[in-house]
C-alpha positions as CSV (number, residue, x, y, z in Angstrom):
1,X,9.5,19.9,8.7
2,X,7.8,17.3,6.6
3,X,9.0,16.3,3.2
4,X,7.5,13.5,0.3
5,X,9.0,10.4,-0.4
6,X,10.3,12.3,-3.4
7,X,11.9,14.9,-1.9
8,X,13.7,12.7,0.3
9,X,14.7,10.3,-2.4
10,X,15.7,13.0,-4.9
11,X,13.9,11.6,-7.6
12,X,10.9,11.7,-10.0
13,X,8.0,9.0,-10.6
14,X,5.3,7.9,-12.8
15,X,1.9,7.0,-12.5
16,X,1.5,2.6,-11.5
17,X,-1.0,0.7,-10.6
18,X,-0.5,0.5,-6.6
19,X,1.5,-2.3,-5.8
20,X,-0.9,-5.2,-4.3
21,X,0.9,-6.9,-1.2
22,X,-0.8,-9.9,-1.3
23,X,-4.1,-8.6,-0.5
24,X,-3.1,-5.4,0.5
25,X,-5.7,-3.5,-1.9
26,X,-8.4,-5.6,-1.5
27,X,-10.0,-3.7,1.5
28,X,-12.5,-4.5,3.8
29,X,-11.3,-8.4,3.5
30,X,-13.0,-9.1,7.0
31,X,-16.5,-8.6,5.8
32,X,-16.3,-11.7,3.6
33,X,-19.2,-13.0,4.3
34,X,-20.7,-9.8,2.9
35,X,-18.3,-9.9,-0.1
36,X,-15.0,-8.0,-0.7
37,X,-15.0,-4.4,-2.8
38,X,-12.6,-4.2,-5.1
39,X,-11.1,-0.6,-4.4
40,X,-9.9,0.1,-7.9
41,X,-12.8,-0.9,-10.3
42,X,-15.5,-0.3,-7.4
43,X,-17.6,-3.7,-8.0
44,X,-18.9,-4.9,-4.7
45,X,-19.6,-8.6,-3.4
46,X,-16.4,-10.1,-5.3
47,X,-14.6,-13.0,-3.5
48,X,-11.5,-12.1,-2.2
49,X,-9.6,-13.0,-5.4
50,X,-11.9,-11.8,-7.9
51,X,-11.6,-8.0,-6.3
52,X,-8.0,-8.6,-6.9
53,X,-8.4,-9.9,-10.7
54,X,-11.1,-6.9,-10.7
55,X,-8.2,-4.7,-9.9
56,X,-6.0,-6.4,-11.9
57,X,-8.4,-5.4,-15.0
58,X,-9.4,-1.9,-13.8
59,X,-5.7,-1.3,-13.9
60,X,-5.3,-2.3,-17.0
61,X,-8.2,-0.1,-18.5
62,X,-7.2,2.8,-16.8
63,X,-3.9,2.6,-18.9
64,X,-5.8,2.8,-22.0
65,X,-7.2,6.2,-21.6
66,X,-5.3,8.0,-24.7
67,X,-2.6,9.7,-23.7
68,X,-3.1,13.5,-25.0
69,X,-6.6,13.4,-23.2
70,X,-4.3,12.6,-19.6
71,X,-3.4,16.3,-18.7
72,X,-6.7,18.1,-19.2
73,X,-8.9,14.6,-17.7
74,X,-6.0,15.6,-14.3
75,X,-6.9,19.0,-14.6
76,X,-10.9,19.0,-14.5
77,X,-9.9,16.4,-11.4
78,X,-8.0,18.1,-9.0
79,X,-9.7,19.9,-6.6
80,X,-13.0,19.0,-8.1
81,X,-15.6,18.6,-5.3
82,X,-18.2,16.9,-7.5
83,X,-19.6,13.0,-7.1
84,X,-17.9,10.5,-8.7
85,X,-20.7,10.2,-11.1
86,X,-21.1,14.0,-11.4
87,X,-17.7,14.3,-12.2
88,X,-17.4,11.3,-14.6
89,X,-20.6,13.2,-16.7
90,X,-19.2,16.1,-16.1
91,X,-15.5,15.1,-18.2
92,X,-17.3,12.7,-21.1
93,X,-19.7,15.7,-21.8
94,X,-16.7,17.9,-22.4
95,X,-14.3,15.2,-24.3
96,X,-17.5,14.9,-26.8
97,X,-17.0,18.5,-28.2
98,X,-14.2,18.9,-30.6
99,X,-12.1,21.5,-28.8
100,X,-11.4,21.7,-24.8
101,X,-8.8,23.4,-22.5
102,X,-5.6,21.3,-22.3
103,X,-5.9,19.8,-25.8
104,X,-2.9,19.6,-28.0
105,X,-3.7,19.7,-31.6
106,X,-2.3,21.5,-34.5
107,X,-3.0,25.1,-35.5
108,X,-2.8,27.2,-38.4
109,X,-0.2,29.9,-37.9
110,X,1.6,32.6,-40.8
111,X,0.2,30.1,-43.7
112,X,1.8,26.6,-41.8
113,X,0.2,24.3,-39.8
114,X,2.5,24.2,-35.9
115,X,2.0,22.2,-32.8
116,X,-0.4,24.0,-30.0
117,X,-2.3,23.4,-26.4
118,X,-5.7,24.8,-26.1
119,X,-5.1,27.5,-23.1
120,X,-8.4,28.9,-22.8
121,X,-12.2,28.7,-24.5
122,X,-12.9,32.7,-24.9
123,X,-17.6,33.1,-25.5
124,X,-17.8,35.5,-27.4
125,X,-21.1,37.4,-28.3
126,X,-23.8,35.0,-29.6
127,X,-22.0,32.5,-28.1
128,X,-19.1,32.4,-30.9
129,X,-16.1,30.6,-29.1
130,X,-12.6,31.8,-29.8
131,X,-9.4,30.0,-28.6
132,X,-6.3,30.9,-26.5
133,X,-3.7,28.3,-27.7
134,X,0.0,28.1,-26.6
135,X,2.6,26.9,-29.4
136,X,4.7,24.5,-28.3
137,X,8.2,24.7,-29.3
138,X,11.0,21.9,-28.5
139,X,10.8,19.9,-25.1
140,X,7.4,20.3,-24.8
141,X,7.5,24.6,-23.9
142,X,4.9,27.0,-24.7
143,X,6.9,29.7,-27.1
144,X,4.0,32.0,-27.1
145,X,0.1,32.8,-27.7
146,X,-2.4,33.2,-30.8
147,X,-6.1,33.6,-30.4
148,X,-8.0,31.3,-33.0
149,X,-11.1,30.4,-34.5
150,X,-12.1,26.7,-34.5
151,X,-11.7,26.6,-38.3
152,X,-7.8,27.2,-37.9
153,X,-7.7,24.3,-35.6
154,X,-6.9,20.9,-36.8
155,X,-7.7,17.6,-34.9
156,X,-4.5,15.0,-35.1
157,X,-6.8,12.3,-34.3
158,X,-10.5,12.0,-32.2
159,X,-9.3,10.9,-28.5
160,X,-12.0,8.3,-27.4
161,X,-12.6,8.1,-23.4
162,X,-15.9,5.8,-22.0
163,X,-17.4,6.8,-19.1
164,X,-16.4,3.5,-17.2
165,X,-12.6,4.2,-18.7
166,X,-13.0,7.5,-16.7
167,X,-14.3,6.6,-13.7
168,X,-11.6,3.7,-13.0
169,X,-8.9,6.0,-14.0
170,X,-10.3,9.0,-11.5
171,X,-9.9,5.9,-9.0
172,X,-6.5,5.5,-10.1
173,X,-5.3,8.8,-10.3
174,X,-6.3,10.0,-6.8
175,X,-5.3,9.6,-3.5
176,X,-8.7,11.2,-1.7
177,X,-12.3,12.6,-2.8
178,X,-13.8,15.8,-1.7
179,X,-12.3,17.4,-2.5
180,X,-10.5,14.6,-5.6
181,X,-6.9,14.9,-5.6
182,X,-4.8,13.6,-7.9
183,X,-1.1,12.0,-6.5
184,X,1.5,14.6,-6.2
185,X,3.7,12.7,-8.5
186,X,1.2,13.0,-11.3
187,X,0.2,16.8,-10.7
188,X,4.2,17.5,-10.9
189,X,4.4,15.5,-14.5
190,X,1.4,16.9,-15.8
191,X,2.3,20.4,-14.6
192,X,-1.3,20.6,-12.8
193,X,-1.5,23.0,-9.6
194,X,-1.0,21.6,-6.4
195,X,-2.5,25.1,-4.3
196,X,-5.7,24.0,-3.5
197,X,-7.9,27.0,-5.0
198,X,-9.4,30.2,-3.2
199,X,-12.9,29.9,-2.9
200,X,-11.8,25.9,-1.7
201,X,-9.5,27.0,1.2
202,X,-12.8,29.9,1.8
203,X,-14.8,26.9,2.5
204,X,-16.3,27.2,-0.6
205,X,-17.4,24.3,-2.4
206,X,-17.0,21.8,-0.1
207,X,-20.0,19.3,0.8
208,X,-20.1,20.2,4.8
209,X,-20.3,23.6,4.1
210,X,-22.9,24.2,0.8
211,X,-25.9,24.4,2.7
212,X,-24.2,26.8,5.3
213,X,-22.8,29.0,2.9
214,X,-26.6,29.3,1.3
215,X,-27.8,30.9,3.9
216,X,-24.9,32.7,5.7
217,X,-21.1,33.7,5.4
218,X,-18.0,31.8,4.8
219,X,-17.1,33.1,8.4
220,X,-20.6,32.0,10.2
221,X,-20.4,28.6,8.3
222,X,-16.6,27.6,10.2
223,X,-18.1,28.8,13.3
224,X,-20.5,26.3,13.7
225,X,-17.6,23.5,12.4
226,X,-15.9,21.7,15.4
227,X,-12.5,23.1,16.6
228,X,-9.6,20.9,15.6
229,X,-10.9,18.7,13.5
230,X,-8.8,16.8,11.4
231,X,-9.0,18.2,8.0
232,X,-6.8,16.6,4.8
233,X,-3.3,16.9,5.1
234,X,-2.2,19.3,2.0
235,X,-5.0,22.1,3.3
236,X,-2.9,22.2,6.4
237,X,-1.0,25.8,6.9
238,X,1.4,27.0,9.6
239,X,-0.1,28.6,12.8
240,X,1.7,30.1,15.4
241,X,0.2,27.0,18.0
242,X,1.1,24.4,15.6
243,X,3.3,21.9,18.0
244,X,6.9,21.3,17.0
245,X,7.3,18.5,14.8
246,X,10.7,16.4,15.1
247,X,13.1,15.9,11.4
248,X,12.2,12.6,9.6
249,X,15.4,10.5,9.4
250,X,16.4,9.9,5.7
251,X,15.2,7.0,4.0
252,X,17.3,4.1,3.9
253,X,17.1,2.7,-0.2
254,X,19.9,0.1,-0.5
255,X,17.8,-2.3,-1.7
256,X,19.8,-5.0,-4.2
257,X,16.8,-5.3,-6.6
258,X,15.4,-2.4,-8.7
259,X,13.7,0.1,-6.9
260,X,10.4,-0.5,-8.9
261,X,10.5,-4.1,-8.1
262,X,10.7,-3.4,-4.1
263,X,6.7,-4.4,-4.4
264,X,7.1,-7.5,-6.0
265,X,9.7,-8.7,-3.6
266,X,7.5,-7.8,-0.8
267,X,4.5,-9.3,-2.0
268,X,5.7,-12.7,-3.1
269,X,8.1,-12.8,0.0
270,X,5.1,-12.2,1.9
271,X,2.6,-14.7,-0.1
272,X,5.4,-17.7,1.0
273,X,5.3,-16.4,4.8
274,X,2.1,-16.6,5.1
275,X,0.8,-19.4,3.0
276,X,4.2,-21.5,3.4
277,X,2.5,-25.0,5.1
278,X,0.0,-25.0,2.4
279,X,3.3,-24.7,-0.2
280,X,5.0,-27.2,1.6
281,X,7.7,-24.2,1.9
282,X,9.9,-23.9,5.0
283,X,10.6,-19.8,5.9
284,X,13.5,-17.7,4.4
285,X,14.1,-14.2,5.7
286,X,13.4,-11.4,3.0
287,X,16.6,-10.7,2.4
288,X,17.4,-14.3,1.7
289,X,15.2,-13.8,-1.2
290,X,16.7,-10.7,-2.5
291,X,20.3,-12.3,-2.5
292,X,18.7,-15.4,-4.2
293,X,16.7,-13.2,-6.7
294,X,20.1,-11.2,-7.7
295,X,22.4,-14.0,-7.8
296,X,23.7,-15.0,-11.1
297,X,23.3,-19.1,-10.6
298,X,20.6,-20.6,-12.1
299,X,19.7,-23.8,-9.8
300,X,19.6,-21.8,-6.3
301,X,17.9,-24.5,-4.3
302,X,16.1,-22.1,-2.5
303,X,14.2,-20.5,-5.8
304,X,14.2,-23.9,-7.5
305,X,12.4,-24.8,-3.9
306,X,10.1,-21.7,-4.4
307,X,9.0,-22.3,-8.0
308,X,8.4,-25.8,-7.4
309,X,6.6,-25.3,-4.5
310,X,4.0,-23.0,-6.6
311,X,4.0,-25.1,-9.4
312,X,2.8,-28.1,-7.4
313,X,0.1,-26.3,-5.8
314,X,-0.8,-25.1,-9.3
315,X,-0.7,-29.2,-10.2
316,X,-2.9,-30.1,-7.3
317,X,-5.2,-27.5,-8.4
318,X,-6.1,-28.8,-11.7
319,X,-6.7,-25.4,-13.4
320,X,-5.3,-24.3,-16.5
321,X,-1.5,-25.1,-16.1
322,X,-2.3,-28.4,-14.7
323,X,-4.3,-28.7,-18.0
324,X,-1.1,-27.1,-20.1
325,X,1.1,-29.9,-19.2
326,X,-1.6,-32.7,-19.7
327,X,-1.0,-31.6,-23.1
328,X,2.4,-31.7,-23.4
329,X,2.5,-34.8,-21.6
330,X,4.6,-34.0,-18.5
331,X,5.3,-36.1,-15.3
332,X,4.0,-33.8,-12.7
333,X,6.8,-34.3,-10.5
334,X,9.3,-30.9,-10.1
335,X,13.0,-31.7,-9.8
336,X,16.1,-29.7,-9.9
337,X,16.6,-31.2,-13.2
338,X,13.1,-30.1,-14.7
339,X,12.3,-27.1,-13.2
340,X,13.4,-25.0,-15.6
341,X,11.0,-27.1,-17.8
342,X,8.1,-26.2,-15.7
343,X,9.0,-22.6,-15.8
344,X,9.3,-22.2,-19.2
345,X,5.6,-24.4,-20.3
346,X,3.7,-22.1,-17.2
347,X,6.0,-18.3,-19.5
348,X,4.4,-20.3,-22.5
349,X,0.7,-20.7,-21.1
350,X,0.6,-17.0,-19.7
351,X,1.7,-15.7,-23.6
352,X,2.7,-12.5,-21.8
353,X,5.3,-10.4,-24.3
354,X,7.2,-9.3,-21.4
355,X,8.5,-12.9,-20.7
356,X,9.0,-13.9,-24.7
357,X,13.0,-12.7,-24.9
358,X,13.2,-14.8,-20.9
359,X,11.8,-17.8,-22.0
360,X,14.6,-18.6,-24.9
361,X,16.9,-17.8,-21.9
362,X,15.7,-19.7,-19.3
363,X,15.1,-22.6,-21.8
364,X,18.9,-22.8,-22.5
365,X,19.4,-23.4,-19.1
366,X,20.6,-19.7,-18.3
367,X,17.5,-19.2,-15.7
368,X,20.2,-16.9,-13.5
369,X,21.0,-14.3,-16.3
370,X,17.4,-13.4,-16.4
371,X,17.1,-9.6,-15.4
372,X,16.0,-9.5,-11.5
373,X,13.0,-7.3,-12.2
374,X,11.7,-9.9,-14.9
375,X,12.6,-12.7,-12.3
376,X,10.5,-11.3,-9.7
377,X,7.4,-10.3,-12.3
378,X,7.8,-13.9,-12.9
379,X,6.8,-14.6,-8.9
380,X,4.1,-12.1,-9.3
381,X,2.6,-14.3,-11.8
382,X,3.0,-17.3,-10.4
383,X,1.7,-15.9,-6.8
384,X,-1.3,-14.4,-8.8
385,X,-2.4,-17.4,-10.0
386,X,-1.4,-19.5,-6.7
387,X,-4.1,-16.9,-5.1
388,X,-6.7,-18.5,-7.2
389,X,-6.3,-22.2,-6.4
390,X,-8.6,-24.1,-4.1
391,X,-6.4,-25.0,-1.2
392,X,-5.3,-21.6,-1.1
393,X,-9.1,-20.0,-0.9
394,X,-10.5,-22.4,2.0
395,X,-7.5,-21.3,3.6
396,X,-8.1,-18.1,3.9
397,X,-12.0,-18.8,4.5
398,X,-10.6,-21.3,7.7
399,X,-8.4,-18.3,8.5
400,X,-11.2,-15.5,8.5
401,X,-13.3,-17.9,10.5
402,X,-11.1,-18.2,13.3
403,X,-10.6,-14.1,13.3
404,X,-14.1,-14.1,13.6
405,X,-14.3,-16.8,16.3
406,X,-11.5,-14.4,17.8
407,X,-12.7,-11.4,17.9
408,X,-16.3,-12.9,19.5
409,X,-13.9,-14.0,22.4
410,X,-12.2,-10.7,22.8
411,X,-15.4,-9.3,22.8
412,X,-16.9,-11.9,25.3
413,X,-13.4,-11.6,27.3
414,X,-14.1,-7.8,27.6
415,X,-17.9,-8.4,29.0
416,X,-16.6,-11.0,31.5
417,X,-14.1,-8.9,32.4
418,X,-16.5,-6.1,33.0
419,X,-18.5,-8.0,35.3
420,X,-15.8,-9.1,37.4
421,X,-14.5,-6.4,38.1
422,X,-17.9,-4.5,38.7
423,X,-18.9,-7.6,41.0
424,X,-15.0,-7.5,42.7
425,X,-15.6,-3.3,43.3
426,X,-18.9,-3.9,45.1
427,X,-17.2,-6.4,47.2
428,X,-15.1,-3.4,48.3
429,X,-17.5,-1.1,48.6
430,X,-19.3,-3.1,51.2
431,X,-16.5,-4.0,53.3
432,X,-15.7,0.2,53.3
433,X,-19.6,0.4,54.6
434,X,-19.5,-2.4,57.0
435,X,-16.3,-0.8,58.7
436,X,-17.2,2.5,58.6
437,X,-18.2,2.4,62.4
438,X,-15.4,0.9,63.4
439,X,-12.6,3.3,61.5
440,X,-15.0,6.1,62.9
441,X,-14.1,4.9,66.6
442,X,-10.5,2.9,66.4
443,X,-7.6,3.0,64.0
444,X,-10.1,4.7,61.8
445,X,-7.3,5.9,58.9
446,X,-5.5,2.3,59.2
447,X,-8.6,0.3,58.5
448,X,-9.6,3.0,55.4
449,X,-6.0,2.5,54.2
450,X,-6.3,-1.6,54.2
451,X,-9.4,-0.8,52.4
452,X,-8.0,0.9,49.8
453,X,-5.1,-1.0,49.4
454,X,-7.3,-3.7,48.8
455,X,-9.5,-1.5,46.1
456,X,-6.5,-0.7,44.3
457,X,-5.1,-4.6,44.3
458,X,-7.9,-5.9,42.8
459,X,-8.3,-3.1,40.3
460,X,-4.6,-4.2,39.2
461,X,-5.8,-8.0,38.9
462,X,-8.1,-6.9,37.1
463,X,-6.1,-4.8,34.8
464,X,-3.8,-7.9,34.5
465,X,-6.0,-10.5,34.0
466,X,-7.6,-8.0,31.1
467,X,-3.9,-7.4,29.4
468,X,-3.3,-11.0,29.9
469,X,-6.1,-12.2,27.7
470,X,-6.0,-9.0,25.1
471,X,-2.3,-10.2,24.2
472,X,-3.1,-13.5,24.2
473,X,-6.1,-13.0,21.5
474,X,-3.9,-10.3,19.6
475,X,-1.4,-13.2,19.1
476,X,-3.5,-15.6,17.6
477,X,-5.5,-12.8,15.4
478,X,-1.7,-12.4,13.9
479,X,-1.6,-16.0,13.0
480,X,-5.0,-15.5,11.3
481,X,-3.7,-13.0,9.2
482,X,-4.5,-13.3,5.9
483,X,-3.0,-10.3,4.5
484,X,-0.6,-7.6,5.0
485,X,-2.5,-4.2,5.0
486,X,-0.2,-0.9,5.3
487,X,-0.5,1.0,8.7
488,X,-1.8,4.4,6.8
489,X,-0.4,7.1,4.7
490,X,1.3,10.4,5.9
491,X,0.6,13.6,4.5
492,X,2.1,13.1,1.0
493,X,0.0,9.6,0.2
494,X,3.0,7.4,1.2
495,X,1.8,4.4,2.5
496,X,3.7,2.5,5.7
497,X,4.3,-1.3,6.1
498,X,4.9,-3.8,8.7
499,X,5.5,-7.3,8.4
500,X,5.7,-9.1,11.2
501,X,8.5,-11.4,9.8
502,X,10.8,-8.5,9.0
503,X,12.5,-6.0,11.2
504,X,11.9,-3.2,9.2
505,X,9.7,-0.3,8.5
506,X,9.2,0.0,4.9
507,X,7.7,3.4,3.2
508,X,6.0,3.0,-0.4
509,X,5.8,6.2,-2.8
510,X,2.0,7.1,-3.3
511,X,2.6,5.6,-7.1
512,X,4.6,2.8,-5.9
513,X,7.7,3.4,-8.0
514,X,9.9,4.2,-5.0
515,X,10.6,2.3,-2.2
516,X,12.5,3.1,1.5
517,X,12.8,2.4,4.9
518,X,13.7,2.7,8.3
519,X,15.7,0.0,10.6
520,X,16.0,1.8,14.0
521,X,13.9,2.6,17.0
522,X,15.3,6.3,16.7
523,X,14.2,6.6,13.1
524,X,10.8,5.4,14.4
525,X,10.5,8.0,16.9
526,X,11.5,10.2,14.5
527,X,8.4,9.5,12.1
528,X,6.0,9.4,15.1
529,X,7.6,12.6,15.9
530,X,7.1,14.3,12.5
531,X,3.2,13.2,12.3
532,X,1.3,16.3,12.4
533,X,-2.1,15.2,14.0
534,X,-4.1,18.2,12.7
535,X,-4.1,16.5,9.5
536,X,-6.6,13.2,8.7
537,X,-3.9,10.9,7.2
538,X,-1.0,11.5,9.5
539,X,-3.5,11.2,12.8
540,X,-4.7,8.1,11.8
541,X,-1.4,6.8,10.7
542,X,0.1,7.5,14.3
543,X,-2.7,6.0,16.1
544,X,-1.7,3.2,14.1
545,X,2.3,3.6,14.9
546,X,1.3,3.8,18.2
547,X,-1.0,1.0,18.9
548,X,1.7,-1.5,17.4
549,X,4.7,0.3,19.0
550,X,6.1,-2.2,21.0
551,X,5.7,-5.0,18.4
552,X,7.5,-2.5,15.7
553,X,10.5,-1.3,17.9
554,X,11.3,-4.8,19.2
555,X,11.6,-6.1,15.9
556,X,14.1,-2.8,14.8
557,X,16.0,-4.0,17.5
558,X,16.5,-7.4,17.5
559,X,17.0,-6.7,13.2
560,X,19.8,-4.5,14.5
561,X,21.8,-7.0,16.8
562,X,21.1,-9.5,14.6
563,X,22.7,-7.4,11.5
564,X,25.3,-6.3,14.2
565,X,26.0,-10.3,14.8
566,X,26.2,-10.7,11.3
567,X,28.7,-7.9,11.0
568,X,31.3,-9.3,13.4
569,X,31.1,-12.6,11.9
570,X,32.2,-11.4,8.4
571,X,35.0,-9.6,9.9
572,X,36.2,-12.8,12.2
573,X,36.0,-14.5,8.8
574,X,38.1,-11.9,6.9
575,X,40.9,-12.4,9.9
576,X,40.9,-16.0,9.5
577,X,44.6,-17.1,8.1
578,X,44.4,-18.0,4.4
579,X,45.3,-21.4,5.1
580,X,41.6,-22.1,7.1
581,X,40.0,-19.6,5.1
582,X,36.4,-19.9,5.2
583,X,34.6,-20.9,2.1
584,X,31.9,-18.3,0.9
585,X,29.2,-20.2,1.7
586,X,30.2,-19.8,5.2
587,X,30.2,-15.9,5.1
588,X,26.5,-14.8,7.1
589,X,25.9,-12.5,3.8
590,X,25.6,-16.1,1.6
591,X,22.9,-17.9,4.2
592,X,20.8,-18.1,1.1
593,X,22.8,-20.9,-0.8
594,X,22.9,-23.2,2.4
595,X,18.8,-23.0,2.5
596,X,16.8,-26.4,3.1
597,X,12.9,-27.0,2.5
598,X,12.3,-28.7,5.7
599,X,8.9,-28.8,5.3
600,X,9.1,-30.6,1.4
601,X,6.9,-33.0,0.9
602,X,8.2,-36.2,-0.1
């Protein structure tokens, strides 16, 4: 049986803008050369960091959408099988009249004016339109009905929405087109339906199927669709062939940093994995970062090493913070003295509101009572911007290079290997033709069984040979990475992540509020277990699963010996006399505060 993210967290979210894992929302990064679509605001031929300050902006509109217009924009959304543009004309030409199904407004009701939702538009005869409100008593609940004229309704205040607000927040608000379906999270805040509609689950409405259904039945139209093809996940019923699915494990969520802030950690942890030569920053594991992040001291070499590693490459850069300290006249050299110093001119030069109340803070040298979630927006600022710099963005044209470079040679392995063994093949062939006579007449089954022995061998030096080179190139196209893309999304929109430093699966919520994962080859097979194939999101996310397997459930279990190590050190510490009693930055679970930059620059 499957579940959601939030049924197996127990809790409720809100709509976010989708957590960015360093590029992770910037799709289509490997056409480059062509430019890189920003998936949010839809602009095309943006460098790789302008989709992500694109996004970054589109977000930020979509937010501004008034917030009485949200419910009835969701409803004309879901299920709608319309364009993009259709649907964006199809919404701004209904916002511009006055009244519209899902508006709250005041009404006029026993000679006083009470709170109400428009239910329903009633035409009337010479097209006259009545009104079905509901009035809304306390916690938000619809007490009962009245059918009004537009004079007895009473705008609070004319909701503006531009058609480019619109469209970016339909991009938001969605997790798939055609038909557009708004996040589950979002239809269950909003109270919009999640049963996809009659004449939809008929066929009716949907692209493939209009021209059929002009000229013929629902029934003759999915006759001439292909048999088990993948449809979308939610539109899947039970059927007395489906196969049996295996239980999803529970999610594991004891995470030390707010569940919201999951992202952040993630991304910045990943930002320093992958760009750490250019930051001159040696690796920490992730959960060296989370101890670090949560710990109450304030000059934790290994975030003072972090922050000054940014801050340098922010120097060499000469953007604007380089610029900001120019100003205040600062030696651009980062110490454990001045860090805090640095930190506080780069919360001064971003003027963001959420940082005002942590810079007095960290500028009284009280850096570790910060709140961790603020810490970590911090990083996500400072990451942001390090995205931007020079050094960073030849980087990850050098790195895109050699993928391309790469995949040429996979491609011209797979040719050469294609030849040789067609060439190696005819070799046999022949010698099975040249001793046909002879096996005819003497030892005639021996000589055909050397001959097919020596088929089959060079078939498996071939296969070799082939697996040899594929791993080999598969390696180095993981060096090359220049971003950490989720594996797919299972049937509820939660997305699935990898990193190749980490030996753990970790599940994101389709609004990114809620945060889980799994740390055992059983919970894996579990999950690959669970996927139900029929749908489009789970197949594609087990072909995923599946192709990266092996990498995945060797890095579970070498997480899990290496957490089991950890385990039995902490308790041969705890047994330790209290006269040779280890000092806590001996015990495995503080590795953080013994952390070194070996690759600092001097």
């Amino acid at each position: 049986m499957e579940v959601s993210f939030v049924e197996l967290q127990g809790c409720n979210a809100s709509l976010k803008k989708e957590t960015v894992l360093l590029t992770g929302s910037a799709k289509g990064l490997e056409s480059r050369g062509q430019g890189v679509p920003s998936s949010v605001s839809g602009k095309s031929n943006l460098t790789y960091e302008e989709a992500l300050v694109s996004e970054h902006h589109a977000a930020e509109k979509a937010q501004q959408l008034p917030r009485e217009l949200i419910a009835p924009v969701l409803h004309m959304i879901q299920y709608s099988t319309l364009s993009l543009t259709d649907l964006v004309n199809k919404i701004y030409s209904i916002l511009q009249e006055d009244f519209f199904e899902g508006l709250e407004l005041n009404g006029r009701k026993d000679g006083s004016v009470s709170a109400c939702k428009i239910l329903k538009v009633i035409i009337g005869s010479g097209n006259t339109k009545m009104y079905e409100v509901g009035w809304i008593g306390q916690d938000n609940a619809v007490t009962n009905t009245s059918v009004l004229q537009a004079d007895d309704l009473v705008i609070r205040k004319k909701a503006r929405a531009s058609r480019s607000m619109l469209k970016i927040y339909i991009r938001e608000s969605t997790s798939q087109n055609s038909p557009w379906i708004i996040h589950a999270n979002l239809a269950k805040k909003y109270g919009i339906p999640t049963e996809p509609p009659k004449d939809l689950l008929n066929g009716q409405g949907l692209p493939k199927l209009r021209r059929g259904l002009e000229n013929g039945t629902t029934d003759d139209v999915r006759k001439k669709l292909k048999k088990g093809e993948p449809i979308d996940d939610l539109l899947l019923r039970p059927t007395a062939d489906d196969p049996s699915l295996s239980k999803r494990r529970p999610l594991s969520t004891d995470f030390r940093v707010p569940v919201d802030s999951v992202g952040d950690l993630l991304m910045v942890w990943d930002f320093c994995m992958t760009y750490g030569r250019i930051l001159c920053l040696s690796p920490f594991s992730l959960s060296d970062l989370e101890n670090a992040i949560c710990h109450k001291e304030s000059n934790l070499v290994l975030l003072v090493e972090l922050h000054a590693a940014l801050f340098h490459l922010l120097i060499k850069d000469g953007g604007g913070y380089f610029m900001f300290l120019q100003n205040k006249r600062r030696k651009l050299k980062v110490t454990l003295v001045t860090w805090a110093e640095y930190l506080c001119d780069f919360l001064e030069m971003t003027s963001k509101e959420e940082f005002s109340s942590s810079l007095s803070t960290v500028r009284r040298g009280h850096y570790g009572l910060v709140h961790t979630a603020v810490k970590l927006k911090i990083l996500q600022e400072l990451v942001d911007e390090a995205i931007t710099t020079s050094a960073v963005r030849q980087n990850i044209d050098e790195k895109i290079d050699q993928q391309q470079a790469i995949a040429a040679s996979k491609r011209e392995l797979a040719r050469n290997k294609k030849e040789e063994h067609k060439l190696a093949m005819e070799g046999v062939t022949e010698k099975e033709m040249s001793q046909t006579d002879a096996a005819e007449n003497v030892n005639g089954n021996v000589n055909g069984q050397v001959v097919e022995k020596e088929g089959k061998e060079k078939k498996n030096i071939y296969a070799n040979k082939m697996g040899e080179g594929k791993r080999h190139l598969g390696t180095e196209m993981e060096k090359q990475s220049v971003q950490s893309n989720s594996l797919g999304k299972d049937r509820y929109y939660n997305r699935y992540w990898y990193f190749r430093h980490e030996g753990r699966l970790f599940v994101e919520s389709a609004d990114s509020k809620e945060w889980g994962y799994y740390s055992t080859k059983e919970e894996l097979d579990a999950l690959i277990g669970s996927l139900n194939v029929k749908g489009i999101r789970e197949r594609a996310l087990k072909r995923q699963l599946d192709k990266f397997y092996n990498t995945i459930s060797n890095a579970l279990e070498k997480r899990t010996k290496d957490v089991t190590q950890k385990m039995l050190l902490q308790e041969a510490a705890l047994r330790r006399s209290s006269r040779v009693q280890a000092q806590p930055r001996d015990n495995p679970s503080m590795l953080f505060l013994k952390y070194v930059n070996k690759w600092k620059e001097n």
